[in-house]
C-alpha positions in Angstrom: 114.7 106.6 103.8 115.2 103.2 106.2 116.0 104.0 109.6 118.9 101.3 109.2 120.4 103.6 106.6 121.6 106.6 109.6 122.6 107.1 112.9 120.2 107.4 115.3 121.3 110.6 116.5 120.2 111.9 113.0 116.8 110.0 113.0 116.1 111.8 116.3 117.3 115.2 115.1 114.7 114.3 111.9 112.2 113.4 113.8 112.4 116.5 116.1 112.7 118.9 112.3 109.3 117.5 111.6 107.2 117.8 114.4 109.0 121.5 114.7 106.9 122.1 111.4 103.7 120.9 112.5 103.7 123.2 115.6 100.5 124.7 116.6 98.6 122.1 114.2 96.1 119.3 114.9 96.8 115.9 115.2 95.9 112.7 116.7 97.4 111.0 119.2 97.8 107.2 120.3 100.2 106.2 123.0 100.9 102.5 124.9 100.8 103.5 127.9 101.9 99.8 129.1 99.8 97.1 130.7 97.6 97.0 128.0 96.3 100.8 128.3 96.4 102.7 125.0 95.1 106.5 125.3 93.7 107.9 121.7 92.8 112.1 121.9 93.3 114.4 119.7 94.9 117.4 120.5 97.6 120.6 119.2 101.1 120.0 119.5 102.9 122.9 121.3 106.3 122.9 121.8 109.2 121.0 120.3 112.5 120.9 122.6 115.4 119.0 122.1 114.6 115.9 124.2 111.1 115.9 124.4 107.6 117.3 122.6 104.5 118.6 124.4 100.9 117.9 122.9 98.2 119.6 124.9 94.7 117.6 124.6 91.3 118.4 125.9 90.1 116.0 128.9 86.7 117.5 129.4 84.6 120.5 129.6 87.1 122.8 128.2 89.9 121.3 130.4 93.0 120.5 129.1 96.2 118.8 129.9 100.2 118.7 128.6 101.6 115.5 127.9 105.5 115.9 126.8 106.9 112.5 125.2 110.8 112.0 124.0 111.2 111.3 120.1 112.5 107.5 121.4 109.2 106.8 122.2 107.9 107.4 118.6 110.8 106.2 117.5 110.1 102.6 119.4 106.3 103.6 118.0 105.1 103.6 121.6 103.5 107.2 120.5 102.1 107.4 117.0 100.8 110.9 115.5 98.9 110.9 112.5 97.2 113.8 110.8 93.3 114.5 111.6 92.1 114.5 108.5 94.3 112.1 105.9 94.8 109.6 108.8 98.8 109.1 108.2 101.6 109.0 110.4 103.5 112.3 110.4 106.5 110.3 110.0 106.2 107.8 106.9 109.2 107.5 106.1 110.6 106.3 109.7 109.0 103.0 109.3 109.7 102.4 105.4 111.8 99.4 104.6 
């Protein structure tokens, strides 16, 4: 499905039906962060709300730390999730032409 086909209001609510079934599962993470920083951690995603998603990843030493991001910024692919093992984007068909 092309992005160009819907509304983005319904790419958003798709995007936000498909992380909700990957709650509680590992992924990995990879975020611009701007100025040329990219972080890359994996970690569990653990809550799904209807602006926003919250992945908690492991900083050091059994420490850990919440970072929400808005579907928008996976949408603009400033956040990519991909699955640990296979390596794909949780969301191939957002970016199918």
């Amino acid at each position: 499905m092309a992005t160009t086909d819907i509304s983005q209001t319904e790419v958003m609510n798709k995007i936000k039906n498909d992380l909700e079934g990957h709650v509680g599962g590992k992924m990995r993470l990879k975020a611009n962060m701007g100025r040329c920083k990219i972080i890359e951690k994996e970690g569990v995603l653990e809550e799904v709300h209807p602006n926003l998603f919250i992945i908690k990843v492991e900083e050091e030493k059994n420490r850990y730390r919440r970072i929400s991001y808005s579907y928008v910024d996976v949408l603009t692919r400033s956040v990519e999730l991909t699955h640990i093992r296979s390596k794909k984007n949780i969301f191939p068909w957002l970016f199918t032409k």
